[in-house]
N, C-alpha and C positions, 0 to 999 in steps of 0.2 A: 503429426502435421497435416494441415489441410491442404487441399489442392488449390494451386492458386493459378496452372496452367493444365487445359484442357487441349489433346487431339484427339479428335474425334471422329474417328474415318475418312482421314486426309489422302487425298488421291490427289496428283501433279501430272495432267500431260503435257508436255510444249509439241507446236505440229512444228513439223519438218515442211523442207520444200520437197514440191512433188505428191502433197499432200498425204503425205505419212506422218505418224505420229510416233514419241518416244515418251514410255510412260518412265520418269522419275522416282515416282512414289506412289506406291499403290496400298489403299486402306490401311493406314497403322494409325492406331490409338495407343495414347499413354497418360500418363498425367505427372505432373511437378508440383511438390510441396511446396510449400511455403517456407523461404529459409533454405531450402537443399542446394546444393550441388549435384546437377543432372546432365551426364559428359551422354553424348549421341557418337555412338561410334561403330567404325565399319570401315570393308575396304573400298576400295577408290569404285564411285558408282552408285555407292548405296545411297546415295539422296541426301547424304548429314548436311549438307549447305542448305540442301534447296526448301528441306525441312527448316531449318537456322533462318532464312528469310523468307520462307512464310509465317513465324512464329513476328520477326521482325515487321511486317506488314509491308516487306519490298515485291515479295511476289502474293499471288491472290490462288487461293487452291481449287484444282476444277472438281471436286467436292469432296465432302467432311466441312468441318467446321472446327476452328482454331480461337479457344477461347480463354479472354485472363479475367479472373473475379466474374466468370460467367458471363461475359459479353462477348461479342462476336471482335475478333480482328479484320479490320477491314481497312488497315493502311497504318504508315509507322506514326508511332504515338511515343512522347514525352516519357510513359511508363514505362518502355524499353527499351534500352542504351545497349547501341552495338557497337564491338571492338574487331578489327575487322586485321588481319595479316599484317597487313601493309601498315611503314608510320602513317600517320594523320596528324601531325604537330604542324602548325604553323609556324616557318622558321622564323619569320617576322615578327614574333611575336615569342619574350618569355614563358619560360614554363607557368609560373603565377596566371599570367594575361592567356595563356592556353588553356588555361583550367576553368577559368573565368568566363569564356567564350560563350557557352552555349547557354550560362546562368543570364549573360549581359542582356543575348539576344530574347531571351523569354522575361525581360522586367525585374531580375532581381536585382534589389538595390546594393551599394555598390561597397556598402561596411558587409552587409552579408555574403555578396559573392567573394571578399577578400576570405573571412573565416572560414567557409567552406571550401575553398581553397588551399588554404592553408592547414587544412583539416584531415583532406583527401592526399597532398602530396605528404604531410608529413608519414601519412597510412601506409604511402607507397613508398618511404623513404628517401626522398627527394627533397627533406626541408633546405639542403644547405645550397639546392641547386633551384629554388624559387625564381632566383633572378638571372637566371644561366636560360641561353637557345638554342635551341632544339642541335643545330648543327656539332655544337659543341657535346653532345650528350652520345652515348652509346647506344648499339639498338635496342638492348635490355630497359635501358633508362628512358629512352622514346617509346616504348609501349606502355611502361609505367603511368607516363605523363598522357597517355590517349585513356587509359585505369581511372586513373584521377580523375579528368575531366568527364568521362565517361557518369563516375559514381558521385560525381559534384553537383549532377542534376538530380540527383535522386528517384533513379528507375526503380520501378517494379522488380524488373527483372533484368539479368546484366548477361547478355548476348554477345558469344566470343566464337572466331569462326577461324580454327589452327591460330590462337593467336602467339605462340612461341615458335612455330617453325620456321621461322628464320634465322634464328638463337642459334649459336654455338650448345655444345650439350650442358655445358656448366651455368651459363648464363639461364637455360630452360628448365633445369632443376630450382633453382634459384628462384626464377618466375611460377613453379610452380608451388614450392612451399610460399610465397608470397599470396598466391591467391586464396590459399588455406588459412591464412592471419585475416586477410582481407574481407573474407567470409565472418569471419567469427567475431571481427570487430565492425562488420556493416550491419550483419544480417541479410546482405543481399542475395535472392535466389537466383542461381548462374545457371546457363545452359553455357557448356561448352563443347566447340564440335571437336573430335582428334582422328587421326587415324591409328596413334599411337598407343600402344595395350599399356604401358607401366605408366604414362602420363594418366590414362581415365582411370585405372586401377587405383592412383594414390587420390584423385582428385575427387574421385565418385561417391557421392551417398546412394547413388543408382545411377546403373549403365545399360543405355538401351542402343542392344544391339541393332542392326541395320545389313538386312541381305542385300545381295547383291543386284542391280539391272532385272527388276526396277527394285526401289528400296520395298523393302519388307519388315518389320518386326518383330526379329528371329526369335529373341527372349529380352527380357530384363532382370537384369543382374543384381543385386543386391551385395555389397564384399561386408557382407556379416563378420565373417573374421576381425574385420578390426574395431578396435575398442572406444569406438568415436572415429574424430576429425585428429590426426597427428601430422605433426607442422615440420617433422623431419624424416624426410625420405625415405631413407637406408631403416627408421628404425619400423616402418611401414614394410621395406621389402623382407626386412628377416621377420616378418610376423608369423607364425605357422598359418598357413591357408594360401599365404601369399600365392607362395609358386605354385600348388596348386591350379588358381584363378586364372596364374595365365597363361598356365598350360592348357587348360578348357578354353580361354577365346584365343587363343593362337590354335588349335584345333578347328573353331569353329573360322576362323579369319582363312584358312586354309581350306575346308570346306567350301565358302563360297567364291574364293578364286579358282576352283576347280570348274565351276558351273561354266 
């Protein structure tokens, strides 16, 4: 696969008052194929957000350079759809008319944003709740529908920032073999940020790990062990290498909360 996202000696200061400075992210490079699933993970500190919108073009890096199809990012752009914690459904508005939204606001006509629509939630399985709102839905079911509308526009790249930690655990496994189907029938390349080791571990084509204050680029992980993309959990954890894998970043996650 080719690289369809570039970091390239990405450095983050924000100044403090009293004119101190707090560096976030200091010099990490990596790259993202095209098509992959790429989880950015680490413990609390290591920059996986601020890295996650810089790539989104909400913050701007005090240097490196953040590049998709070899162009510089320099502010959020149409090519990448981001899914953010928190719902973002419009309660006023069906799940259909939710999904529709961002197609409506950029001109697309109004037979095609129904199909794409209808396209996207049947993906996330929500066809029979089209015309059901937000209020009425679950939180598993309202980040679905944020999924949907998200990949309805048709990004480059699908940017999720802990997008299950709000989830009960059953509802968060669920959402995560969900994004494994979602993947293989979009072809969309995801960045996902977690801090969770068995969430990147099943989700990951590559895991790039994240030191702690300021971020750093400890390693990148590869889980070779498995034999592709597998869309059921349990049969991911009883893999041989499994527990292995995260016995080595639960070592290394412990390592840098030491620092």
């Amino acid at each position: 696969m080719s690289a369809l996202l570039q970091i390239q000696n990405v450095s983050k200061t924000f100044d403090l008052p009293g004119g101190q400075a707090l560096t976030a992210v200091d010099d990490v490079s990596f790259a993202v194929e095209k098509g992959s699933i790429c989880v950015l993970l680490g413990p609390s500190g290591s920059g996986k957000s601020t890295l996650l919108r810089m790539i989104a073009g909400l913050e701007t890096q005090s240097s490196g350079a953040v590049l998709l199809n070899d162009t510089p990012i320099d502010g959020p752009g149409r090519e990448r759809g981001m899914v953010f914690q928190a719902y973002s459904s419009f309660n006023w508005l069906s799940v259909g008319k939710n999904v529709e939204f961002g197609m409506k606001i950029n001109g697309v006509p109004a037979a095609e944003r129904r199909a794409r629509a209808e396209r996207f939630i049947g993906l996330v399985g929500l066809s029979k709740f089209i015309d059901a709102y937000p209020s009425r839905l679950s939180g598993g079911m309202r980040q679905r529908v944020a999924i949907a509308r998200t990949l309805a526009n048709a990004p480059d790249v699908l940017l999720m920032d802990e997008p299950f930690g709000a989830l009960d655990a059953k509802t968060r496994w669920q959402m995560q073999e969900l994004m494994i189907e979602v993947a293989e029938a979009s072809g969309t390349t995801m960045i996902i940020v977690t801090h969770d080791i068995e969430e990147a571990i099943f989700l990951a084509d590559k895991i790039v790990f994240l030191s702690s204050h300021p971020g750093r680029l400890k390693e990148e992980i590869l889980p070779t062990f498995k034999p592709g993309r597998l869309r059921n959990k349990e049969d991911v954890i009883s893999l041989p290498g499994y527990a292995e894998m995260e016995r080595k970043i639960m070592r290394m996650m412990r390592e840098e909360g030491h620092k």
